[in-house]
DRENVO-878098 format. One record per residue (C-alpha): y, x, z; residue in one letter. Coordinates in steps of 0.5 Angstrom, whole numbers, padded with zeros to 4 digits, always signed. Last residue first. Layout:
N
YXZa/...
! end
This chain:
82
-0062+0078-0161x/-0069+0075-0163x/-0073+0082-0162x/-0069+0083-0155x/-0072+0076-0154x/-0079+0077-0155x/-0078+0084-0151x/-0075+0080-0145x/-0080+0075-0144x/-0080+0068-0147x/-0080+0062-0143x/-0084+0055-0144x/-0082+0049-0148x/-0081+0044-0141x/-0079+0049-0136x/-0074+0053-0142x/-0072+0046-0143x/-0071+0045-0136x/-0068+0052-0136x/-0062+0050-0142x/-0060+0044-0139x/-0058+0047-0132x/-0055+0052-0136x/-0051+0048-0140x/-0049+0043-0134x/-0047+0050-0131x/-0043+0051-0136x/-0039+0044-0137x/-0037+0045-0130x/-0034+0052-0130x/-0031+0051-0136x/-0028+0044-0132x/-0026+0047-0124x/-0022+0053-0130x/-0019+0047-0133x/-0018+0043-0127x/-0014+0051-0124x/-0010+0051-0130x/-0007+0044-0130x/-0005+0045-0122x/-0001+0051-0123x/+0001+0047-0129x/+0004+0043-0123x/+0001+0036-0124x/+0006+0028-0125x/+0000+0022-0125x/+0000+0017-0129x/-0002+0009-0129x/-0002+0007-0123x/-0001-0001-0122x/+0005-0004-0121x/+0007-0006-0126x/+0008+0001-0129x/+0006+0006-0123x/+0007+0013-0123x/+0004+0019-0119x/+0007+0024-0116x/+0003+0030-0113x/+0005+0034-0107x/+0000+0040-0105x/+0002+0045-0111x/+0009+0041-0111x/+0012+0035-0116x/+0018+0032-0112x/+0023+0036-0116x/+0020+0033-0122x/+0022+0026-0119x/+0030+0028-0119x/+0030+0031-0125x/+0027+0026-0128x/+0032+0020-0127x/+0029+0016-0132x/+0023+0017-0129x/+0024+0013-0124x/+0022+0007-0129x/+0015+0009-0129x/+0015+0007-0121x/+0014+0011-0116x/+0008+0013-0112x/+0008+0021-0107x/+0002+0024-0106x/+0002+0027-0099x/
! end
């Protein structure tokens, strides 16, 4: 369950960093709305592992409608070009 407190709790940041866990995110509000949010670089790697994975099948999925709209190549014609 994430836990919300104010930015003004930071103050204190050991105490709010000891509240930080793979499966218990702090956020922090500044007048009342969220505003940040506190992760685990457990947490960091694994979104910019999700993100690559992401960009990459974006590329490939543009990458074959293009293929489908210009045509494929065969793999002697793609040998000759490498």
């Amino acid at each position: 369950m994430p836990k919300i407190k104010p930015i003004s709790d930071l103050r204190n940041y050991t105490e709010v960093l000891k509240e930080v866990d793979a499966t218990s995110r702090v956020y922090l509000t500044r007048n009342g709305h969220g505003e940040y949010g506190i992760l685990t670089m457990a947490e960091i790697d694994e979104l910019d592992r999700y993100r690559a994975a992401y960009n990459l099948f974006a590329k490939l999925q543009s990458a074959e409608k293009r293929a489908n709209h210009e045509g494929w190549i065969d793999a002697d014609h793609a040998e000759n070009e490498i």
